[in-house]
C-alpha positions as CSV (number, residue, x, y, z in Angstrom):
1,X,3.2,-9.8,-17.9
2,X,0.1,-12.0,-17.7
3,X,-0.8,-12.5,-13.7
4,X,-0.2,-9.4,-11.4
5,X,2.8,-9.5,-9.1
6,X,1.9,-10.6,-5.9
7,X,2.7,-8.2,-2.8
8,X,2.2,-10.2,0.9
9,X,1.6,-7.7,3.8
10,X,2.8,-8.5,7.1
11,X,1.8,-7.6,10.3
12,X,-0.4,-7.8,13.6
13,X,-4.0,-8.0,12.0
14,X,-5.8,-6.1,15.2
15,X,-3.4,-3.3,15.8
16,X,-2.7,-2.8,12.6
17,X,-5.9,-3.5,11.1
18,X,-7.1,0.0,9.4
19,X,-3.0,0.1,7.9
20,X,-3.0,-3.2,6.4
21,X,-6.5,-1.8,4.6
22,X,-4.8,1.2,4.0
23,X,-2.3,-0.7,2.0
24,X,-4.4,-2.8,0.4
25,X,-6.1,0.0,-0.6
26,X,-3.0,2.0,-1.8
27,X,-1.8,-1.1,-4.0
28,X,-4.5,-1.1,-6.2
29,X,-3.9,2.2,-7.3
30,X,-0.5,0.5,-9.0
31,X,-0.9,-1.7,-12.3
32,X,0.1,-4.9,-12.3
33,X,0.0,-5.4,-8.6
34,X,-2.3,-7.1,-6.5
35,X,-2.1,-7.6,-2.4
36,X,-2.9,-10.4,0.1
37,X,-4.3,-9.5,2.4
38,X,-4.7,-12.4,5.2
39,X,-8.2,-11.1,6.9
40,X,-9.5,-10.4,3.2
41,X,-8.6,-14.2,2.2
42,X,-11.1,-16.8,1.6
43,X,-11.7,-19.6,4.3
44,X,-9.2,-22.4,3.4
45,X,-8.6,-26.5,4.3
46,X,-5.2,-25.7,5.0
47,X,-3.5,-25.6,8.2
48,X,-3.2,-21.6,9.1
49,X,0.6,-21.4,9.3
50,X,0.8,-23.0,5.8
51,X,-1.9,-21.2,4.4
52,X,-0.1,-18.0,5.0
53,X,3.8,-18.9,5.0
54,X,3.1,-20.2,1.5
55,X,1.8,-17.2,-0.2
56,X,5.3,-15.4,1.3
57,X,7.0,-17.9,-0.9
58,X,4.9,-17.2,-3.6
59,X,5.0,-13.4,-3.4
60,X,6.8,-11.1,-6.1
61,X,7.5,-8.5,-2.8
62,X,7.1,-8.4,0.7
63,X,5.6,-5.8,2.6
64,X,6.2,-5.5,6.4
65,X,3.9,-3.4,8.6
66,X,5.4,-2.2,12.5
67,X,4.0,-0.8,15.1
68,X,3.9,-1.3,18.9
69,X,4.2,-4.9,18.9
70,X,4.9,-7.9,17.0
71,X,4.1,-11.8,17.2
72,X,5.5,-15.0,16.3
73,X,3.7,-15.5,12.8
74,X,5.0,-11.7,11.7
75,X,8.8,-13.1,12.7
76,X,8.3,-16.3,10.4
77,X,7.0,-14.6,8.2
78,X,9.7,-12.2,7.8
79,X,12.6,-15.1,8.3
80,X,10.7,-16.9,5.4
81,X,10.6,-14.0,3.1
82,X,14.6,-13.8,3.8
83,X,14.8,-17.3,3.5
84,X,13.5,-17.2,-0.1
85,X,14.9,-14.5,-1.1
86,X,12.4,-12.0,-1.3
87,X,12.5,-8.4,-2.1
88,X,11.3,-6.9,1.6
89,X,9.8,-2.9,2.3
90,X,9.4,-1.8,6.1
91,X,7.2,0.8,7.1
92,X,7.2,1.5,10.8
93,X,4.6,3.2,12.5
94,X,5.3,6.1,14.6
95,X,4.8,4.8,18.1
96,X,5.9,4.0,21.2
97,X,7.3,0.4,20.7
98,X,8.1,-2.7,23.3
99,X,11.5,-4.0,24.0
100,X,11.1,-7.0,22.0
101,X,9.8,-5.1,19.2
102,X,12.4,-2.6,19.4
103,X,15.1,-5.3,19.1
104,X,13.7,-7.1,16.3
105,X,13.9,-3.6,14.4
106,X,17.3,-2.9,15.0
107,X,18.7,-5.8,13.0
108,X,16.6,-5.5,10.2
109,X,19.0,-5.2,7.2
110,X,17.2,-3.0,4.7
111,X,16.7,0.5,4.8
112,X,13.0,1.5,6.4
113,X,10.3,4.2,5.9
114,X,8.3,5.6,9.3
115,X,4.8,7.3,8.7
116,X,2.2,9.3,11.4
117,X,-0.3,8.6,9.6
118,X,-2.5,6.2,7.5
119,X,-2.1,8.6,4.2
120,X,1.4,9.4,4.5
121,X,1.6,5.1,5.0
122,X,-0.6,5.0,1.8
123,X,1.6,7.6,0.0
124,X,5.2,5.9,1.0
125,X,4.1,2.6,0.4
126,X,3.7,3.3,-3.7
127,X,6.5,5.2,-4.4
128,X,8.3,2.2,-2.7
129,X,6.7,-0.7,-4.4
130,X,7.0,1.3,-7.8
131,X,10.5,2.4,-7.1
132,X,11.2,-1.4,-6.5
133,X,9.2,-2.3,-9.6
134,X,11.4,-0.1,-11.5
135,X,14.5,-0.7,-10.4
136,X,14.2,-4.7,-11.1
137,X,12.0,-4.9,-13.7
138,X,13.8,-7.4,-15.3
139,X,13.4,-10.0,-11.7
140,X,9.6,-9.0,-12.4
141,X,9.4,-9.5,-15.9
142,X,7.8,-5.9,-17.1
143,X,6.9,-5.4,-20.7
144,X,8.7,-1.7,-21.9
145,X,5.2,-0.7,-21.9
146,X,4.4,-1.5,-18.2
147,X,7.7,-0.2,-17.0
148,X,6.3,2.9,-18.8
149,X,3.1,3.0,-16.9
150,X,4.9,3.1,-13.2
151,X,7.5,5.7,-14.2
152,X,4.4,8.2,-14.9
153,X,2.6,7.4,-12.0
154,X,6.0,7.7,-10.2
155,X,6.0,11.0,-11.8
156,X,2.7,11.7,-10.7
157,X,3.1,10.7,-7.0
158,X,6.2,13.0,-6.8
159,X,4.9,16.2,-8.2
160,X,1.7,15.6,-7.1
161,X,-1.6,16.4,-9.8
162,X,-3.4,19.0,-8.7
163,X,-7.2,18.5,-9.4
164,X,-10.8,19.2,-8.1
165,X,-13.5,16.9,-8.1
166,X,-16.8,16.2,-7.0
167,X,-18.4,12.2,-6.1
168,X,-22.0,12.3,-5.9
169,X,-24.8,9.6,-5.2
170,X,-23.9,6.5,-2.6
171,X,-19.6,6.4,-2.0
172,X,-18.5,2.9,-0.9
173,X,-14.8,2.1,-0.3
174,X,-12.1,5.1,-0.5
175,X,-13.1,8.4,-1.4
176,X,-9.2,10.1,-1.9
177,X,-5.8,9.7,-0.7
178,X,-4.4,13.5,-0.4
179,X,-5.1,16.9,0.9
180,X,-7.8,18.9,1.0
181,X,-10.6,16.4,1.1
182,X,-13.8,18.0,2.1
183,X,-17.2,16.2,2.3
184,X,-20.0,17.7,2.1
185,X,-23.7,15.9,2.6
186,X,-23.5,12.7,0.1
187,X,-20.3,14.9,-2.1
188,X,-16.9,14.5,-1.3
189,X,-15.0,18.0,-2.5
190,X,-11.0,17.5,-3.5
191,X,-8.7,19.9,-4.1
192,X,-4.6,19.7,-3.6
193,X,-2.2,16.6,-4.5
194,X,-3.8,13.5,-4.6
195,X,-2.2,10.0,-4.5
196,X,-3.9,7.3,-5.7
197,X,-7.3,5.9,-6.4
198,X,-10.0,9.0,-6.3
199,X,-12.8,6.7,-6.4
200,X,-13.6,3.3,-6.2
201,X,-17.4,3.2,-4.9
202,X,-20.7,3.9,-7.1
203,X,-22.0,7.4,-8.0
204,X,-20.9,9.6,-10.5
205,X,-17.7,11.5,-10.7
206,X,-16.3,14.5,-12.5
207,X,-12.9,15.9,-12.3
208,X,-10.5,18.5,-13.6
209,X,-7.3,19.9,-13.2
210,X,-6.9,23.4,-11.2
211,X,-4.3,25.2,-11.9
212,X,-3.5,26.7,-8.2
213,X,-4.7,24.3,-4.9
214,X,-7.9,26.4,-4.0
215,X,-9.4,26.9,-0.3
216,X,-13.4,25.3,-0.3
């Protein structure tokens, strides 16, 4: 496969704004995927709903974000994803809703996932879009190879790798996505199942596998 498959997330940006990172996040942690992102988009000529309804044309998968609320542009987005056909995940956040919202989710037609929180969002949200991956590689066009590479991380998300590790010197970005995450001063201490990038900021890093999850 030479570009990465596309994955649009939808969603109100400001109440949803540290989940649609979360996701953002989460995705890179998956080969040959990449997110957009609207708030992390450059500036752009084009009028805003085209800018945006566009790349859910363009998308490989369609990612749907709920929570209290929902607007207009999250609606045509979704009815344009339908429209075209595209394979659609929705995560609902678990929260009092509004009426309007409420409705909206009832007649959705695909099977949803709820989460509390922004690593069980994180965690859900890659064994979906690898599940999906998976199950249609063919729509997406996967090299035996690549449809190799999901089905260990699949592997790995589902067991769960237990290892410790240790990030020293200045951490930008996210740290861990799993249990037992303690930081100390400028080191970040892991231990327990952890899903999905360990590190993605400067300093250096050393880890290894434990054979039992240890108390710090």
């Amino acid at each position: 496969m030479e570009n990465p498959l596309l994955v649009f997330v939808s969603s109100l940006i400001g109440e949803l704004f540290e989940e649609r990172k979360a996701v953002k996040e989460a995705l890179k942690a998956i080969p040959l995927t990449r997110a957009w992102v609207f708030e992390y988009t450059p500036a752009s000529a084009d009028l805003l709903e085209t800018s945006y309804l566009d790349k859910v044309r363009e998308c490989d998968l369609f990612i749907l974000l709920l929570g209290k609320g929902i607007s207009e542009p999250v609606r045509k987005e979704w009815e344009t994803a339908i429209e075209h056909n595209k394979p659609r995940l929705v995560f609902l956040k678990k929260v009092e809703r509004d009426p309007e919202t409420q409705s909206f989710i009832e007649r959705i037609d695909v099977k949803w996932a709820e989460f509390a929180n922004l690593e069980e969002l994180q965690r859900k949200v890659q064994e979906a879009v690898i599940d999906e991956l998976i199950k249609s590689y063919r729509r997406y066009h996967l090299r035996p190879e690549e449809e190799g590479k999901l089905r260990e991380l699949q592997e790995r998300l589902q067991s769960g790798d237990y290892i410790q590790a240790t990030i020293s010197g200045q951490v930008s970005g996210q740290v861990a996505i799993g249990k037992g995450i303690t930081q100390v001063s400028h080191e970040t201490h892991i231990s327990g199942p952890v899903y999905g990038p360990v590190h993605t900021g400067s300093g250096d890093i050393r880890i290894g596998h434990l054979e039992r999850e240890e108390e710090w």
